[in-house]
C-alpha positions as CSV (number, residue, x, y, z in Angstrom):
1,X,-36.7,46.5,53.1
2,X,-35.3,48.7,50.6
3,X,-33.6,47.7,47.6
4,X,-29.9,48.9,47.7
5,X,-27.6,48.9,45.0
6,X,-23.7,49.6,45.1
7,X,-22.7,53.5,45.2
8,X,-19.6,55.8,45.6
9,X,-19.5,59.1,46.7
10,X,-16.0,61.1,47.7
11,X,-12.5,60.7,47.2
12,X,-9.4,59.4,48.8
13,X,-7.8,62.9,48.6
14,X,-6.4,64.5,51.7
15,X,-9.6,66.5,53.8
16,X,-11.9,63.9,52.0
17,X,-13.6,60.8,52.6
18,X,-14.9,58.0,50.1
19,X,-18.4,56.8,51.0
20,X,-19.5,53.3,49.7
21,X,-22.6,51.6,50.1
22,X,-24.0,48.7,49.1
23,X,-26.4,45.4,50.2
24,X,-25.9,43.5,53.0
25,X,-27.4,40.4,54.3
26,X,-30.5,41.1,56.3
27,X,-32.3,44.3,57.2
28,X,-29.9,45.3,59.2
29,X,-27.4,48.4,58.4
30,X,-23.8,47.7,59.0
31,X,-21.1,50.4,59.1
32,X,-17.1,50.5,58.5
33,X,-15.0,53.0,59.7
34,X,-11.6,53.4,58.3
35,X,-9.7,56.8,59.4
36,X,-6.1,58.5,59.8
37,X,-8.0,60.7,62.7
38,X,-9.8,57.5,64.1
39,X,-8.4,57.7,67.6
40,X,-9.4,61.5,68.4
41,X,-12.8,61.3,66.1
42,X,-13.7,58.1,65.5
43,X,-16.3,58.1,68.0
44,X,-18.0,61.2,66.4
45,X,-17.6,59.9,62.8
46,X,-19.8,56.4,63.7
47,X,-22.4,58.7,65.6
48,X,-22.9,61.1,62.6
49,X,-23.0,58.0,59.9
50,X,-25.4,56.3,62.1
51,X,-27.8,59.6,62.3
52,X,-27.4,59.9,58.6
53,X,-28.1,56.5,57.6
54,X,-31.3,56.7,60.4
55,X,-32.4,59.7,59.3
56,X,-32.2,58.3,55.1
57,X,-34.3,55.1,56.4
58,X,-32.2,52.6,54.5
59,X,-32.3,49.1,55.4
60,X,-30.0,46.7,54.4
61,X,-27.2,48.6,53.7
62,X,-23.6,48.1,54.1
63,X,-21.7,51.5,54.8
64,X,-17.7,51.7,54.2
65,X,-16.2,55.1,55.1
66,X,-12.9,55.5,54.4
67,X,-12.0,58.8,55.5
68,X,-9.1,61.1,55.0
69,X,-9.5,64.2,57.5
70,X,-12.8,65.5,56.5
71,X,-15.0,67.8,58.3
72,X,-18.2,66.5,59.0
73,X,-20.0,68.9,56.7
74,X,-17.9,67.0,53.9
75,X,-19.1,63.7,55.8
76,X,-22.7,64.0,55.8
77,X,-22.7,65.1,51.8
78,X,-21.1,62.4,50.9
79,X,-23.1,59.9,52.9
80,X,-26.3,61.5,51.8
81,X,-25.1,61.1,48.1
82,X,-24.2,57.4,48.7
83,X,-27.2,56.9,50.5
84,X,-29.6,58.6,47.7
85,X,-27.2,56.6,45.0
86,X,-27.9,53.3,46.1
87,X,-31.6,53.7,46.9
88,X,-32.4,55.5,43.1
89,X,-34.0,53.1,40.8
């Protein structure tokens, strides 16, 4: 299991999204998605946090997105920097 420690990456600003991560119980990664665009891409914001948090091979970590209108480019950097945050020793 990897050790995770609590991170932030992102803003609440309008076209952003704040990122934070930190340890949950288990090994098991579990994810929160909080949007004002949930209803036409909320689907397609859990799918690219999943991947992300996959691809970073994190375990244990509890993901919050809170995300105002961003475009997934601006998604994936700031899980990526969460992710790499909470995993640095």
């Amino acid at each position: 299991m990897t050790s995770v420690k609590n991170s932030v990456a992102g803003s609440l600003e309008s076209s952003d999204v704040l990122v934070t991560v930190g340890p949950a119980e288990g090994e098991e990664n579990k994810l929160d998605v909080e949007s004002i665009v949930f209803k036409q891409f909320g689907a397609r914001i859990r799918s690219v946090a999943e991947e992300v948090v996959a691809a970073s091979g994190v375990k244990g970590a509890a993901v919050r997105i809170q995300d105002r209108g961003a475009l997934e480019c601006t998604l994936r950097a700031r899980l990526e920097t969460a992710l790499e945050r909470a995993i640095k020793a």
